[in-house]
N, C-alpha and C positions, 0 to 999 in steps of 0.2 A: 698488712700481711699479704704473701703476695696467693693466686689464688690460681690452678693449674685450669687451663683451658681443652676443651675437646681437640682433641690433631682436627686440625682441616689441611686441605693440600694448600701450601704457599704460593700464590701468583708469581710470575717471574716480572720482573718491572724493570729491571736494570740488567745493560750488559754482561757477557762472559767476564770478562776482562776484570769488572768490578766486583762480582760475584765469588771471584778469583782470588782477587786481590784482600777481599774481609776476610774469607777463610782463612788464606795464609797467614795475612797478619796478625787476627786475633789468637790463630794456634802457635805463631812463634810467642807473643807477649806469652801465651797460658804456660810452654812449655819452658820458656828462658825462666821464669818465675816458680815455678816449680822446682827447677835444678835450684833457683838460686836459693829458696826457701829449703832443699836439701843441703845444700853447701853450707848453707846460717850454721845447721845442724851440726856442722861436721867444725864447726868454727874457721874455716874458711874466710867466714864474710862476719864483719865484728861492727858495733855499734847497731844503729837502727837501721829499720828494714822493715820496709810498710811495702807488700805486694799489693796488687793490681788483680789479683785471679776476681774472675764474675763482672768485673768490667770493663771488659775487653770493647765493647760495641761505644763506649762512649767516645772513645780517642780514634778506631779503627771506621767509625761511619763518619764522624766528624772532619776526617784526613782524605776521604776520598771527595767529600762537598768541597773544600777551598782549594787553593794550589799552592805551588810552590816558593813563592813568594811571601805569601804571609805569614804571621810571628806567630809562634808559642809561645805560654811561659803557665806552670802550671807550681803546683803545691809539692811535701814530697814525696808523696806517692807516683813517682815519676819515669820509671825504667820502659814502661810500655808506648806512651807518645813515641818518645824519640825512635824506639823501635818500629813504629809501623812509618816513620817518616823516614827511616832509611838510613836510620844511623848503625855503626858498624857492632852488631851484637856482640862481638870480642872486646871493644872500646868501652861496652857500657860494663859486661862481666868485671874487666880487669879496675870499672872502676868502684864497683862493688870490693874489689879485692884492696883496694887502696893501691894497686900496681901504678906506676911511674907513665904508664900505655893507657891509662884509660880517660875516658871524656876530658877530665878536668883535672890532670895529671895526678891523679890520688891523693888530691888534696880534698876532695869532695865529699865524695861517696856516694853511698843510696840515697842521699836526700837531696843531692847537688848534681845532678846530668844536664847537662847544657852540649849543643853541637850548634855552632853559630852557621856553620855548613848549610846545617837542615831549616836555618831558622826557629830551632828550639834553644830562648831563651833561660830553659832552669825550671822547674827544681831548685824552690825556695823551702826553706826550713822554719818560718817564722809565721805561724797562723795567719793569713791574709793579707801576709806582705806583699803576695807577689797582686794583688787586687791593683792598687795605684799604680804599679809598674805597666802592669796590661795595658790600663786607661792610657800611660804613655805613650807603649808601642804603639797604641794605635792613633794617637793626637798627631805622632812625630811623622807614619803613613800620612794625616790630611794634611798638615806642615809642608810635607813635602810635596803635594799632590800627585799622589801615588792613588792607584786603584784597590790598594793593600789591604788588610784589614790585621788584627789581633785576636788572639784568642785565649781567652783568660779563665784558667779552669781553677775550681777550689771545691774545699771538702762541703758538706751543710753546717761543719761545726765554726766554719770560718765567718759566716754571715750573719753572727754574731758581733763581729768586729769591728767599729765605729767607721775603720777604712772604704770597707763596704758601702756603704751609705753613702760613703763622700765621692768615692770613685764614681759610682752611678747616678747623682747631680750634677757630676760635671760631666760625666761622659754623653747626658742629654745636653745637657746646658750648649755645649760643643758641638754638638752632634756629631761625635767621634764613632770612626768605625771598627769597634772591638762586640765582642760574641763573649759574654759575663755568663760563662756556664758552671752551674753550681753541681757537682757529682755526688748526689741525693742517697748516701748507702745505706740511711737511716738509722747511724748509731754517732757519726762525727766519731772522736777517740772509745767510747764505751758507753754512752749517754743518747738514750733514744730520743728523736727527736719533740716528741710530746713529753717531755719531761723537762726540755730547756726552751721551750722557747712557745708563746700562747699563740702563735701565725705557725700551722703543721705544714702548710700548702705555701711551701716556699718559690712557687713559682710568682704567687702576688707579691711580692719584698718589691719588685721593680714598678707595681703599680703607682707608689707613691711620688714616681718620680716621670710618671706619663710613660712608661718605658715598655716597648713591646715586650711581653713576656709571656712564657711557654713553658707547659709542664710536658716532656719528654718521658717514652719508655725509652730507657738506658737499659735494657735487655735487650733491646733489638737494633742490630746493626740498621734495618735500613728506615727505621723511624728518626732514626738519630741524622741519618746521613739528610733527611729531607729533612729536619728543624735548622740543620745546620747552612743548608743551602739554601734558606728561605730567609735565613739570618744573614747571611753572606752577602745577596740580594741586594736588602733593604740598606749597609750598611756599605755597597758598593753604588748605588744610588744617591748615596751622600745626606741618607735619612736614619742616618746613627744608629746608635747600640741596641743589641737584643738581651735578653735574661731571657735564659733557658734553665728549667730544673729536670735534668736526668734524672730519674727515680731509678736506681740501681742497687747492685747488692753485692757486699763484699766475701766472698766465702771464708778467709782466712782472718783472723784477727785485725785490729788497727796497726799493729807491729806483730815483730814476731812475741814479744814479751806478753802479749795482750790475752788474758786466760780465757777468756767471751763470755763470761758467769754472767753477762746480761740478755744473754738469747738463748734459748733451745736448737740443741741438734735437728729438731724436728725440721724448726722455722728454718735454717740453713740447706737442708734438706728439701724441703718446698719449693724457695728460688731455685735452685739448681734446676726445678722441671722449667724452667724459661733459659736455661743458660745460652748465651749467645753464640758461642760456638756452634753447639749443636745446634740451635735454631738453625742458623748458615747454611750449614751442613744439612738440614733433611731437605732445605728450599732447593739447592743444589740436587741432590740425591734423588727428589721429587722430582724433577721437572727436567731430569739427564742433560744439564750445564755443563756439568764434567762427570768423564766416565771413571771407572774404579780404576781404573788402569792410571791417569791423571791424579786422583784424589790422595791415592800409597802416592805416587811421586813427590807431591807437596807433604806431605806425614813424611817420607825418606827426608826431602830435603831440611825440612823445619829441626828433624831428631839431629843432623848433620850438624845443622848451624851454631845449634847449643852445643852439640857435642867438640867443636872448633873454637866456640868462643870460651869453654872453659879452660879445653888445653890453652888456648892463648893469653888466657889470663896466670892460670899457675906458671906457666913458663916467663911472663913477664918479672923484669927487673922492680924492685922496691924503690922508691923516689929515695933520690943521694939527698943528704942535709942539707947541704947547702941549697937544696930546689924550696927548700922553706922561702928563702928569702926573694924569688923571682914571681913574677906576677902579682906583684902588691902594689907599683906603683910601675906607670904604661911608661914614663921616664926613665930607663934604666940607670943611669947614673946618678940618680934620685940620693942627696948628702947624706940621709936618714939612713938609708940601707949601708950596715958596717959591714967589713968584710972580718 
């Protein structure tokens, strides 16, 4: 349960620039997610639809520790990565919309956003599939001796999953450099964590396998941003993997389908006095980063971007039938493919 703290004034520790950069990105994920969670509404946007809102700080402090060279690949609760790494929030809308224009040409959807651009590989749909994948991206960086690393994000209901285990054997055994961060909202699909599973403190999972590991406030951009850079570190050093557990919190259901008959309005109510945004936002505001006059420019521009990337999605074309059959096989002349 989480528990509200007395205000103290926040130290300033990092530059403008970065300070900048969290607010924005976390208020674009809050607000694209919002429209898009109204859009669900209006059925607009059809199938599942797992938002991001109250975790904004684990993907936005995590983006500013690595660079741009190393991999993503995340579970599918997925729309915000790609967002704060720069991918085109029109591309991601229209692919919520199933539009012909978006990430993964509307074949995807909310569960599948990939920009090979940004090095975000996906937005997997298959409980802890994308675990093994990760360990890849990051085997195939030492393979290549590259300085690179991977970053392999999953829910706490996924490390459950025998994958888990396996990945993180081998990713010591290797001393591969991938960052195994598990995003701790403490419900997985609707099931609290001390209900499935007899280890609550999911940060020790990696002990068993010699593995540095770190239990994370995933409320605070810049707690995250230092586990993740000290993970980076060790794993650009050629002294392999970290386990990180974010301990964070979802405001919105597991989907949009998700009634939350396993929590209290209260308890939802409670996190929110840590929300990471506003955390941001008083450090800033505290300690005159940016003036009021900057802070509306960034709220103007963030209300803009959403408001651009919906027109761009409803004005987008529907994928032609025929685009069924294209991206199945990298061969285009591929015998299998009938016309």
């Amino acid at each position: 349960m989480a528990k509200k703290t007395a205000a103290t004034k926040s130290k300033v520790k990092y530059s403008k620039e970065t300070y900048t950069f969290w607010y924005e990105s976390m208020l674009l994920m809050r607000r694209f997610e919002e429209k898009a969670g109204q859009l669900y509404g209006q059925q607009k946007i059809r199938g599942f639809c797992h938002l991001y809102i109250g975790q904004e700080a684990c993907a936005s402090g995590a983006i500013s520790a690595l660079t741009p060279d190393d991999k993503w690949i995340t579970a599918y609760r997925c729309h915000a990565h790609p967002l704060g790494l720069g991918t085109d929030p029109g591309a991601v809308m229209a692919e919520l919309f199933g539009k012909a224009t978006g990430t993964t040409k509307g074949k995807g959807g909310s569960m599948h956003i990939f920009d090979k651009e940004k090095n975000f590989m996906g937005g997997h749909g298959i409980v802890g599939a994308q675990i093994p994948m990760g360990l890849g991206m990051g085997f195939a960086e030492k393979y290549k001796g590259t300085k690179n690393l991977a970053i392999c994000y999953m829910g706490d209901g996924a490390v459950r999953q025998g994958a888990f285990h396996e990945a993180l054997n081998l990713a010591m055994l290797y001393k591969t450099p991938v960052i195994f961060v598990i995003e701790n909202n403490g419900y997985a699909m609707g099931t609290a964590v001390k209900r499935s599973s007899n280890v609550e403190d999911l940060s020790t999972l990696g002990e068993s396998y010699d593995m540095p590991s770190f239990a994370v406030d995933g409320m605070n951009v810049e707690a995250v941003h230092e586990a993740v850079a000290e993970a980076a570190d060790r794993a650009r050093r050629g002294d392999g993997p970290t386990l990180l557990e974010m301990r964070t919190y979802r405001y919105k259901g597991h989907s949009m389908s998700d009634p939350q008959k396993y929590r209290t309005k209260e308890e939802v109510e409670e996190y929110k006095q840590r929300d990471p945004v506003e955390q941001v936002l008083s450090t800033i505001k505290e300690n005159n980063i940016l003036s009021e006059e900057e802070l509306e420019e960034i709220v103007k521009g963030v209300k803009q971007k959403v408001t651009d990337a919906v027109k761009f999605a409803e004005e987008s074309p529907w994928p032609d039938g025929q685009d069924a059959f294209k991206d199945v096989y990298i061969q285009e002349d591929y015998p299998f493919v009938m016309e």
